[in-house]
C-alpha positions in Angstrom: 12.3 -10.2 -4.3 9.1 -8.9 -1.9 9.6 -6.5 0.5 7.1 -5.2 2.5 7.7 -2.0 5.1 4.7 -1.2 7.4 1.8 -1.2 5.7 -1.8 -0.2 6.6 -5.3 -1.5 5.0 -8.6 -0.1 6.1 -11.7 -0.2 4.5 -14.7 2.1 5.0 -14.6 5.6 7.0 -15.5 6.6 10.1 -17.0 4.6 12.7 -17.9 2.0 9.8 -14.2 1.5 9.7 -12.8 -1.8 9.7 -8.7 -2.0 9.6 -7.6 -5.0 7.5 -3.8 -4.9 7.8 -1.9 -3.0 10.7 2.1 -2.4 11.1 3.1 -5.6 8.3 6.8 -5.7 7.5 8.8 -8.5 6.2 10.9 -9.8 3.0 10.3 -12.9 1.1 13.4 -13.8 -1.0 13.9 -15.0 -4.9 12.9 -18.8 -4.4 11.4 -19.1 -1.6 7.8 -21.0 -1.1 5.6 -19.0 2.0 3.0 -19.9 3.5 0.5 -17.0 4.3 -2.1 -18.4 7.0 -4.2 -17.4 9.6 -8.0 -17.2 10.6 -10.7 -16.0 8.5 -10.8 -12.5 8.2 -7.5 -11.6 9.5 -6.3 -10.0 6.0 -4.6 -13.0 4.4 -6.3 -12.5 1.1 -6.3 -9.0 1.7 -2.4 -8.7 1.9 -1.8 -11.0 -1.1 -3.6 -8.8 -3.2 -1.7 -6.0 -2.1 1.2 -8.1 -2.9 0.5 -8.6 -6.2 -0.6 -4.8 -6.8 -4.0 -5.3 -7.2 -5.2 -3.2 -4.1 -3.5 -0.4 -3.2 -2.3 0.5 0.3 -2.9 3.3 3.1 0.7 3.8 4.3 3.7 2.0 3.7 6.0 0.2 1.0 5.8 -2.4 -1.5 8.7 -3.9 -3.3 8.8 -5.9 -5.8 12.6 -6.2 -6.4 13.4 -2.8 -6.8 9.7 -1.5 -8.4 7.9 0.6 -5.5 5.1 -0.4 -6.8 3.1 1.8 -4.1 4.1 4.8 -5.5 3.0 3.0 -9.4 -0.4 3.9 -11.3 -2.3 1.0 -12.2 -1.4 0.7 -15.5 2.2 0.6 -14.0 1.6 -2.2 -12.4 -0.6 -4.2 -14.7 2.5 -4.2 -17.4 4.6 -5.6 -14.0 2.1 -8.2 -13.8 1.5 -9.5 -17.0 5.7 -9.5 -16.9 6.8 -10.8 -13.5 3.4 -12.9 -11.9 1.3 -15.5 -12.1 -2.1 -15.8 -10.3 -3.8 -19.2 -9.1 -7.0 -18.9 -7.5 -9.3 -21.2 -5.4 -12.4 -20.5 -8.3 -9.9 -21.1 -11.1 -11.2 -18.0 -13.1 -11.5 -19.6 -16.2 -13.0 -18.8 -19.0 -16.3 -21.4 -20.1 -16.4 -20.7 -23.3 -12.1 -21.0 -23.8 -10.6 -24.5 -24.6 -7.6 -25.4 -21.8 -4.8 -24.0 -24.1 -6.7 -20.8 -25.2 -7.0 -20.5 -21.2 -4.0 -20.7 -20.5 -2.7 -18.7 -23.6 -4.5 -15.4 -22.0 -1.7 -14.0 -20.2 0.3 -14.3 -23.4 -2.0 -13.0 -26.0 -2.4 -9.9 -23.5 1.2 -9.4 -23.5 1.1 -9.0 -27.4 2.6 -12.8 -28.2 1.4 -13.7 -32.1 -1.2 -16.6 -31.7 0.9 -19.0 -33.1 3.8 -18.7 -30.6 0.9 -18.5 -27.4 -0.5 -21.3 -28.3 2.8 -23.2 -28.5 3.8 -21.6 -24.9 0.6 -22.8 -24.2 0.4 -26.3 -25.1 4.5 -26.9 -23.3 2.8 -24.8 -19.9 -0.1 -27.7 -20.4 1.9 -30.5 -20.7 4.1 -29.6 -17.6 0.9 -30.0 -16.1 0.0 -33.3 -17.0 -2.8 -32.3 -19.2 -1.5 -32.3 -22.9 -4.2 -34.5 -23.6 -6.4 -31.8 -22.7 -5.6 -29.0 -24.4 -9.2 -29.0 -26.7 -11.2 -29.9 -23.8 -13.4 -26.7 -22.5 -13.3 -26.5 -18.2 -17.3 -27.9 -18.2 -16.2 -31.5 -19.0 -12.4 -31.3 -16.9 -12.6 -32.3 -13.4 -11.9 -29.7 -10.3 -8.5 -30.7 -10.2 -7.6 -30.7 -13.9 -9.3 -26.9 -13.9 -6.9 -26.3 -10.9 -3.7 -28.2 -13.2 -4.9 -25.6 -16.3 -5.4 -22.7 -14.2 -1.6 -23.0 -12.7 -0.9 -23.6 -16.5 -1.2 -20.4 -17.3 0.1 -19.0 -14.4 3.3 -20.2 -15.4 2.8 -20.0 -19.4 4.6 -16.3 -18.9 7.8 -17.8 -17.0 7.0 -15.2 -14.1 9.2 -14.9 -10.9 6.4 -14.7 -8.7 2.8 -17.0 -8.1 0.9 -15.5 -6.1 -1.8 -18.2 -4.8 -5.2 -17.7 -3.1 -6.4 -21.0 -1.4 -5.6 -23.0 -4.2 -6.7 -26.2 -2.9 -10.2 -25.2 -1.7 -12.2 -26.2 -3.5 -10.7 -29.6 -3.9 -10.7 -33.3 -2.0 -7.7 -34.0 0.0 -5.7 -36.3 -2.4 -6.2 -33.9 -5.8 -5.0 -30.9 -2.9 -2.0 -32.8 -2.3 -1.4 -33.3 -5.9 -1.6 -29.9 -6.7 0.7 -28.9 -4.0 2.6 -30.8 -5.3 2.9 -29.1 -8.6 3.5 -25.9 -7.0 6.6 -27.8 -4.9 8.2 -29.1 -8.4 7.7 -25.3 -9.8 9.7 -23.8 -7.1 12.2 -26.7 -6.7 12.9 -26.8 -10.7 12.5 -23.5 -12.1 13.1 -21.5 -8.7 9.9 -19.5 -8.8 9.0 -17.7 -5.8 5.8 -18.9 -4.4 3.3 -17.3 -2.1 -0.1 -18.9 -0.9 -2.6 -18.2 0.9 -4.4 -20.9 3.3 -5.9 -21.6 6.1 -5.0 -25.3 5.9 -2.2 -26.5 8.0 -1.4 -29.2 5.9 -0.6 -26.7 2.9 1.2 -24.4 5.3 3.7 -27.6 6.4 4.8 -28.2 2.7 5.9 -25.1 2.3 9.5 -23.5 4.1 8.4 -20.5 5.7 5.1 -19.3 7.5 3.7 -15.8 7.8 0.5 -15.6 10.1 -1.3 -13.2 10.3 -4.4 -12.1 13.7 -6.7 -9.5 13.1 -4.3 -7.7 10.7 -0.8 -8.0 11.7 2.3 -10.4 11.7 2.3 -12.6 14.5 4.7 -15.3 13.3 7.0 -15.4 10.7 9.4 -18.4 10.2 9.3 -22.5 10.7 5.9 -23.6 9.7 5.1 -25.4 13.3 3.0 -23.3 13.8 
C-alpha cells in the first residue's frame, strides 16, 4: 500500500539549513494501523505530510500502491487524494460557517458528487460516527470531541484506502481521546482501512499494531509498539 525508499527532507539553504528527514525507508501494508511517534521536532508530521503528497521530497521514492507519486505534479496528486485519503487533524479544520454534514460533504462535492447524493454520503459517514443527531448543528455549539467524530466523518465519507492522522487526540481530555481511538480501531477492523497517525502519546501508539519512531529525522524503530 505505502512504500517509502530513502527519502530526504531539508528545509532552508546553506548554513540556515535544517534536515527534517534523513535515509527513511519502510512499507506499510493494505490494513494495517501504524503508529508514527517520536519527539517533537524529529519530522513525524513532516513525514506524514510527505506521505500524503502534500510536501514534496529531496531524494527518494514514494509509493502509493503502484502511483510514484514523487515523480507526480500537484494536481496529480490532489485527484489521488480526493480518491484514495482521508485527513484527520488535531485542529479539526472545519469550516465555522458549514453545518456537520455540509463538513463532511466537502471531500465529495470537490470530487464532483451532485449535492443530493453528498449529502446522503454525508449524513451515513455521520451516523457511523455517532452523530446523526448532529448533522444541522454548526462546530461552535459541538463539543471538541464531536468536532473530532465529524472531522473523521468526512475523512471517511470518500471510502478512501488510506487516513492519514496528525495527533488526532490533542487537543482532547483522556477519555474523549480514547473514544476517538477507538473509532479509528472499528474503521480499520471493519472496513480494513489503512491507518497512519502521528503522536507523541504512548498510549495512542500501544493501540495501534506497528510503531515507526522516528530521532532527529530518521527510523530508529520500526515494529512492536513497546517501545
Amino acid at each position: 500500500m505505502i512504500t517509502v525508499k530513502n527519502i530526504f527532507k531539508t528545509y532552508g539553504k546553506g548554513e540556515a539549513a535544517a534536515r527534517a528527514l534523513r535515509e527513511v525507508s519502510f512499507t506499510i501494508s493494505k490494513g494495517e494501523m501504524v503508529s508514527i511517534t517520536g519527539p517533537s521536532g524529529c519530522g513525524k508530521s513532516t513525514l506524514l505530510h510527505i506521505l500524503a503528497g502534500i510536501e514534496s521530497i529531496d531524494n527518494g521514492e514514494i509509493w502509493i500502491g503502484d502511483a510514484p507519486i514523487h515523480t507526480w505534479d500537484d494536481k496529480k496528486i490532489a485527484k489521488l487524494r480526493l480518491a484514495r485519503m482521508g485527513f484527520v487533524f488535531q485542529s479539526y479544520h472545519l469550516i465555522p460557517v458549514l453545518s456537520a454534514w455540509e463538513n463532511t460533504a466537502l471531500p465529495l462535492i470537490a470530487a464532483g458528487i451532485p449535492a443530493n447524493q453528498a449529502k446522503a454520503r454525508a449524513l451515513e459517514a455521520l451516523k457511523e460516527v455517532g452523530l446523526a443527531d448532529k448533522a444541522l448543528h454548526y462546530p461552535s455549539v459541538l463539543s471538541g470531541g464531536q468536532n473530532q467524530r465529524v472531522a473523521i466523518a468526512r475523512a471517511i465519507v470518500g471510502k478512501p484506502d488510506i487516513i492519514w492522522a496528525d495527533e488526532p487526540t490533542g487537543a482532547l481530555d483522556t477519555d474523549t481521546a480514547e473514544q476517538i481511538i477507538g473509532m479509528l480501531e472499528m474503521l480499520n477492523r471493519h472496513h480494513g482501512t489503512t491507518i497512519v497517525i502521528v503522536t507523541h502519546d504512548p498510549r495512542i501508539a500501544s493501540r495501534t499494531t506497528r510503531a515507526i519512531r522516528l530521532q532527529n529525522g530518521r527510523v530508529i524503530h520500526d515494529g512492536g509498539v513497546a517501545l
